[in-house]
N, C-alpha and C positions, 0 to 999 in steps of 0.2 A: 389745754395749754395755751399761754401766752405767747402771741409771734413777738418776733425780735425785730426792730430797725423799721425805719418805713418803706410802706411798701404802695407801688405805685399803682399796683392792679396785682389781681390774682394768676399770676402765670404757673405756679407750679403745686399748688392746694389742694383741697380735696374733689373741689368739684374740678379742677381743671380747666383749659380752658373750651371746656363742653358749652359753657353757662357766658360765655364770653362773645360779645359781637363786637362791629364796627372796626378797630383798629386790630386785633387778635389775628394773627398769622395765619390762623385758619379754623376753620369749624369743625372741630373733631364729633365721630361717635363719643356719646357719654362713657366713664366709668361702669363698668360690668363684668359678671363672672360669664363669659359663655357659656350655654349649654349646646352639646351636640346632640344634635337630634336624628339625625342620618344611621340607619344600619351599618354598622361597620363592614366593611370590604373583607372578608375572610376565604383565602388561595386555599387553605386547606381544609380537607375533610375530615373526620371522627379518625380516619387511618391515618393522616399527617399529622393533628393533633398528636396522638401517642407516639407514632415515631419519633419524632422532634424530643417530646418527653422525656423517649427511652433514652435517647442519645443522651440529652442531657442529665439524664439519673446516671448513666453506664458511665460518662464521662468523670461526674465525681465518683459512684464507688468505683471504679476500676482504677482509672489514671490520676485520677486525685487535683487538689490543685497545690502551689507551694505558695505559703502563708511567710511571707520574710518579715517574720515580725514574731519575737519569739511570746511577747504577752499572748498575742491573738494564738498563737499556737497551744498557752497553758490553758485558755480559757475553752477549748475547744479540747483538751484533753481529757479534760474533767469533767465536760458534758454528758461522759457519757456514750456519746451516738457515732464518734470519729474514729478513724484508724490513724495513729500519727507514724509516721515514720520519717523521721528529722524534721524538716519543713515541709516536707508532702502531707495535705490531709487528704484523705479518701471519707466520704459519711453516705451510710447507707438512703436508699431512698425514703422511708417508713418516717427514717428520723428527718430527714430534710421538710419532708411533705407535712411534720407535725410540727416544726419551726415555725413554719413561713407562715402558715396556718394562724398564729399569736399575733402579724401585723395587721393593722386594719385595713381595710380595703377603700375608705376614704377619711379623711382627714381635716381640719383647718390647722392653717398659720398665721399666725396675729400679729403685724408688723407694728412700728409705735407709735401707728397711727391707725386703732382698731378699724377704721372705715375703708382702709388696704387690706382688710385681711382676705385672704384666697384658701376655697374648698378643692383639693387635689385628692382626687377621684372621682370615683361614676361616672357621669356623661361631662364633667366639666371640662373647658379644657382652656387652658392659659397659656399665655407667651412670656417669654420673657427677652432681654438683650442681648446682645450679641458680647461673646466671654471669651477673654484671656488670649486674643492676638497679642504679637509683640510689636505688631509693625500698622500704619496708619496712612492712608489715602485720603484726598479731596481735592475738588476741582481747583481750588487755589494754590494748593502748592503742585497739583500734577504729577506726583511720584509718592512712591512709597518710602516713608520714611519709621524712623522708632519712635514707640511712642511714648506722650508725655503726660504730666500730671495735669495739665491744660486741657489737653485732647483729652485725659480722660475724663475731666470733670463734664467738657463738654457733649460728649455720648452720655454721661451720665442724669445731664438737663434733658435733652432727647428720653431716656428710660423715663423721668419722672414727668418729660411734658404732656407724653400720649398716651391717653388712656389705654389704648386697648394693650397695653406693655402692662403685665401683672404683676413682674416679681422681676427685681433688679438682681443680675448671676452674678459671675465674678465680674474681676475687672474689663467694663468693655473696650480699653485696651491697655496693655498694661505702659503702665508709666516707668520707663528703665531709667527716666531724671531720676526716677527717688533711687537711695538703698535698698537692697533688697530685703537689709535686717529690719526697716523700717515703713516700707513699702506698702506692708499691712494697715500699719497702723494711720497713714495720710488718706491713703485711699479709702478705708474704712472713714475715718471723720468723714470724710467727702461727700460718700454715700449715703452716711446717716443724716448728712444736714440737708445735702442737694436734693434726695429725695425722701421720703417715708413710705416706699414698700417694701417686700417681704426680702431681707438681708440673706447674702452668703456668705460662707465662709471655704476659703481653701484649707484641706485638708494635709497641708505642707509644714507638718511639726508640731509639739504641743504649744509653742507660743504664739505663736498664730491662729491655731485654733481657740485657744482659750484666751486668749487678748480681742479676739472678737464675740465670742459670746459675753464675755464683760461689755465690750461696749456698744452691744445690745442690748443689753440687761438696762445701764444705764440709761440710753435713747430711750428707752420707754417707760424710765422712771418707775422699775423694777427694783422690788426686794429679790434675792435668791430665791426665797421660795416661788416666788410669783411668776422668776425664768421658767423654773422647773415643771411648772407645775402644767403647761403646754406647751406645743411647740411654736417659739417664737422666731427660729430663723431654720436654715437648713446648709447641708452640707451636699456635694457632689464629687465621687470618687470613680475615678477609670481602676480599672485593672488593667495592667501588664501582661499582653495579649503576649504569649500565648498561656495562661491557666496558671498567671501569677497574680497575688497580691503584693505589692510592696509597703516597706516598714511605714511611711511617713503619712500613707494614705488612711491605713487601716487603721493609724496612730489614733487619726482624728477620727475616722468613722467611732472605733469607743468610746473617745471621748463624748462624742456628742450623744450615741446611742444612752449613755450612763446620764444623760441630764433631760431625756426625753423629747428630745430636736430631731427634725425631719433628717432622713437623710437617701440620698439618691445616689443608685450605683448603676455607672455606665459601662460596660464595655469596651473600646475600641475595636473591633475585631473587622479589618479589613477581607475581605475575603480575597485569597492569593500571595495573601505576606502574614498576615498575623492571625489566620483562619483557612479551611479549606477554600479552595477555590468554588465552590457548590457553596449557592443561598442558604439550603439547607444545612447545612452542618456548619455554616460561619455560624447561624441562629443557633443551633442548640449547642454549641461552644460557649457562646456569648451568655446564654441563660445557666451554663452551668456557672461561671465565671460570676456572674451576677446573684445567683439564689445559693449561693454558699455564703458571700457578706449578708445578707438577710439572716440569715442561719445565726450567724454571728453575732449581729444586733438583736436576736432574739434569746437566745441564751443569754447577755448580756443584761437585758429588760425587755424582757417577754411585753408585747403589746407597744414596742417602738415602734415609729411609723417610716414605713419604707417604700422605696419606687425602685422599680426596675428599670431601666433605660435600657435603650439602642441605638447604637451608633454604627449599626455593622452596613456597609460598602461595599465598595469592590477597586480594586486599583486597575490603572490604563496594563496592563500588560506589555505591553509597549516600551513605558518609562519609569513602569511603579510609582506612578507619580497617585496620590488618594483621587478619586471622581467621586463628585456628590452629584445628587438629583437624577440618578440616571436607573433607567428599571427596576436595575436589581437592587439598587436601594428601595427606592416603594415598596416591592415584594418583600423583601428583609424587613421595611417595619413596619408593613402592614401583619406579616406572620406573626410577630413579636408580638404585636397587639393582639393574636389569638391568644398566645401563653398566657399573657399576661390576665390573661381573664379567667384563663385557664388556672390559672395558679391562685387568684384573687389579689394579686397586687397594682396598684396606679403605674400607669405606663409614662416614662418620660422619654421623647423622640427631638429631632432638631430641625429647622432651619437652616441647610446649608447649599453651600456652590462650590464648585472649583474655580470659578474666573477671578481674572484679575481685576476688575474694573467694573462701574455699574451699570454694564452694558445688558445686551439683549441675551447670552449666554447667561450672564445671571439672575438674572430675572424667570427665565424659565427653568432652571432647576432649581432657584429655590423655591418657584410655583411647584417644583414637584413634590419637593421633600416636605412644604406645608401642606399640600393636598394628601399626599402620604399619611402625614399626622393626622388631619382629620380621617381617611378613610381606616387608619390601624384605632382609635378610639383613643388616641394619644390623651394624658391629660396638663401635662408637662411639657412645654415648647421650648429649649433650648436656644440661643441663636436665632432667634426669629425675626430681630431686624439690624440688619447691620454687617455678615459675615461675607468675606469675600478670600481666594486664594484659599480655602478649604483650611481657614480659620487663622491666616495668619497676613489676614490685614483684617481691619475696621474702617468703617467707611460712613460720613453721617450721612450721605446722599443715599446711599444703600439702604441706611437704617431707615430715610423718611419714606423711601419710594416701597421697603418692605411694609412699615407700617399701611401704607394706603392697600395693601394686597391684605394685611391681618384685617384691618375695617371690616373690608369683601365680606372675605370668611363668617365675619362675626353678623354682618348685614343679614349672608344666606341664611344662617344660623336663626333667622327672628322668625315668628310666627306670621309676621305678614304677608313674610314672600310666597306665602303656601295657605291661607288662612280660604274659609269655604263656608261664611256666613251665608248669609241672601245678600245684605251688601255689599260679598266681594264678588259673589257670582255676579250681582250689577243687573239685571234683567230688565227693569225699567229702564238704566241708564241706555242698553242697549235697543228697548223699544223705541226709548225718545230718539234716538238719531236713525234707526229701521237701515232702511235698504239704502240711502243716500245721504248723506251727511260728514262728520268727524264728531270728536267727542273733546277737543279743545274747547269749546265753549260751555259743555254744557257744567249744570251744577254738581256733578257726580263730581267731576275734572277737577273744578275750582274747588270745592271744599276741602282735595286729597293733593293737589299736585305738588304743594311744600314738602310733604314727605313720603309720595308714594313710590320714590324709586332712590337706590341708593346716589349721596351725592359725592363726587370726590373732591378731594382737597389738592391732589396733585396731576389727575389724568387732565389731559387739554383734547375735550372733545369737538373745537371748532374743525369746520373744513379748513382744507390746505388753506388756502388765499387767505383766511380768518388766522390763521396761524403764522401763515406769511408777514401778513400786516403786524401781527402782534411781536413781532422780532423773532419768529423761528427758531424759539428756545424749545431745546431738547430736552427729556424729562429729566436727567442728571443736575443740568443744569438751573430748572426750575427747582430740584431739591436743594441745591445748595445754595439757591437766593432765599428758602422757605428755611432754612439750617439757621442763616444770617437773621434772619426775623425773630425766629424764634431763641434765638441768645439774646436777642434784643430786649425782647420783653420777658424773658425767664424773670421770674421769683420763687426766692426758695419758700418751698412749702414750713407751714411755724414750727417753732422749738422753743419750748420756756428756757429764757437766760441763764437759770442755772445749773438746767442738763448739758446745754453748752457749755458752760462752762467744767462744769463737771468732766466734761466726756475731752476737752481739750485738757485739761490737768492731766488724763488719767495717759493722754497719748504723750504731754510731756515727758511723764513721769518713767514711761517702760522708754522710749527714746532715752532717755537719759541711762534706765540700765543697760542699754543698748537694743534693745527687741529684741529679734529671732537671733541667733548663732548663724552665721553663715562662715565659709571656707574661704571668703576675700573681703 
């Protein structure tokens, strides 16, 4: 495709700026899918395995869950395998475990720029942005305010700057300047031009669902068939804890299920407000809640591609206020990553915190809840840079100083830091300096020391007096002179002139019918 407009350097393209020196905000890890290569962390044994199971089979046939969506209710009548009784469905295990069984256990998604595309399953595992706060922080204005189309374009340049950011979620925060009837439709353009990776879509009504897979279809300069015939964007649906789906979520889940697009069902299940208080039984609530919409997108089109998620917690007791990063989260989705293996489906987990601000509280529990992700074999990262207030602010200094902690991950994650040639054992290197010496000088040193250890873009590892000297800027602060840089030099990644244009007609066009329906 043809870029549009000149452009001054490559700030937000395919290579990124990986391939960028001298004046470039910073020297990012390149573009890549992760692999994890670490044994997953697994609490439980072959006997918590099946428990956990049982629960969650005993859960849908006994108590069932309620479907407020009366389509999803016929189509689940007629399967076959459900006991309906009004909006309650109960479905035996036999039939559940032979549903789920039709999804694949790993996947691609082809965004409309095939050299974005992301594998979601196996050992991969991807990040993505931080999704759908209402409210927005930075060191400049100092308080939390609502947010804007501005702000969100601007997280959105962040999603498309860093590479190790895979797949752009919802809005990373959402813009309450626009309408809400129309809201989709701005922010969508936004997303398709500011960045080219893998799109989402809210599952808040059919015109919004289907207003955005059109204007994907379009971005990639897609016939219908050519949407259809992969999955090119994806959807994410909570359930209505406690062992509810609601009408507007499930709406969109079939829509998408019916056109062959990814789709990921999350949970909420707090443990102590919208779940047992016990890790255990939050978990296998949350996977009944979850492996009954699978159920559903497979009766639907058997061989749709789906992801489990977890979100389940636990609240302060205290103030019922949600707590992210904190034990019993790890445990909750490290377990979830046993199921989810157990079951054969892609696990999707999050990036989160409870603090306000992008202090040292948050920094160490969203180091938990990403360490979590890695050790449950997560392959979907949620929120991964950027959340704060346990997701109702966005933050771009959060988002950079998270990114330099994804780097980390992805660094451990490379064969070198573990690698066991004779080169890396070094034995010569080690004879040449013997019993007195150092190894700064020698030739082992000098050939390796450009890249033999990871480098960071945001940590300041002078001594104090070196830090002193240098103005005693705190890490918050450095991220948000590295924020200002980097809008500096953002470019939108290309888009041929007439898809743009195209794709602006198409948002005139539903704005002028008005978009979504809304109630004001």
């Amino acid at each position: 495709m043809a870029a549009t407009g000149n452009r001054r350097k490559r700030g937000g393209g395919r290579a990124g700026a990986a391939t960028r020196r001298g004046s470039a905000a910073i020297e990012q890890s390149p573009w890549r899918l992760p692999v994890n290569i670490d044994r997953p962390t697994e609490p439980l044994d072959e006997d918590g395995i099946a428990a956990i199971h049982d629960g969650a089979m005993r859960i849908l046939e006994e108590i069932g869950i309620a479907f407020l969506n009366p389509e999803a209710i016929e189509i689940l009548r007629k399967s076959g395998g459900c006991y309906i009784d009004g909006e309650i469905v109960r479905m035996g295990r036999d039939f559940v475990m032979e549903k789920i069984a039709l999804a694949p256990s790993q996947f691609d998604i082809t965004p409309r720029n095939p050299d974005r595309k992301i594998t979601v399953g196996g050992k991969h595992l991807l990040f993505g942005n931080v999704s759908s706060p209402p409210n927005y922080w930075d060191m400049a204005l100092g308080k939390k305010v609502p947010g804007t189309r501005e702000m969100c374009q601007n997280l959105l340049k962040l999603t498309q700057y860093f590479n190790c950011i895979h797949f752009a979620g919802g809005y990373p925060v959402e813009p309450v300047d626009v309408h809400a009837s129309v809201r989709h439709l701005d922010v969508l353009y936004d997303k398709l031009t500011i960045t080219d990776k893998v799109m989402h879509a809210y599952s808040l009504g059919k015109e919004r669902v289907e207003d955005v897979m059109e204007m994907v279809r379009i971005a990639g300069g897609l016939s219908h068939e050519e949407f259809d015939e992969k999955p090119r964007m994806y959807t994410n649906i909570n359930s209505t804890s406690p062992l509810k789906h609601d009408f507007p979520m499930i709406d969109g889940w079939m829509r998408l299920a019916r056109r062959g697009q990814a789709l990921v069902v999350t949970p909420f299940t707090l443990a102590g407000a919208m779940a047992p208080v016990t890790m255990s039984g939050a978990v296998a609530q949350s996977l009944a809640e979850a492996l009954c919409a699978v159920v559903l997108a497979q009766v639907i089109n058997p061989g749709c591609p789906c992801v489990i998620g977890t979100f389940t917690s636990n609240v302060d007791m205290k103030s019922g206020a949600p707590a992210f990063g904190t034990p019993e989260y790890m445990r909750a989705t490290q377990m979830t990553g046993q199921m989810a293996r157990f079951y054969n489906l892609p696990l999707r987990s999050s990036g989160v915190c409870a603090a306000n601000v992008p202090d040292g509280q948050a920094m160490w529990e969203t180091s938990n809840s990403l360490w979590a992700s890695v050790q449950s074999g997560t392959n979907m990262v949620y929120h991964a840079a950027g959340w704060l207030e346990g997701g109702l602010i966005a933050s771009p200094e959060k988002f950079i100083m998270d990114c330099e902690f994804i780097q980390q991950i992805q660094r451990y994650m490379e064969p070198a830091t573990f690698a066991t040639t004779p080169d890396d054992i070094a034995l010569d290197a080690i004879k040449s300096v013997g019993n007195d010496g150092h190894f700064f000088g020698i030739q082992h040193t000098q050939e390796r020391y450009t890249t033999a250890f990871y480098q960071p873009f945001l940590s300041d590892w002078k001594n104090y007096e070196g830090w002193e000297v240098a103005g005693g800027i705190w890490t918050p602060e450095r991220a948000h002179n590295l924020f200002l840089q980097i809008l500096d030099e953002f470019e939108e990644p290309p888009m041929d002139d007439a898809i743009r244009e195209e794709l602006a007609d198409f948002v005139a066009r539903r704005k002028s019918e008005g978009g979504a329906p809304t109630d004001f």
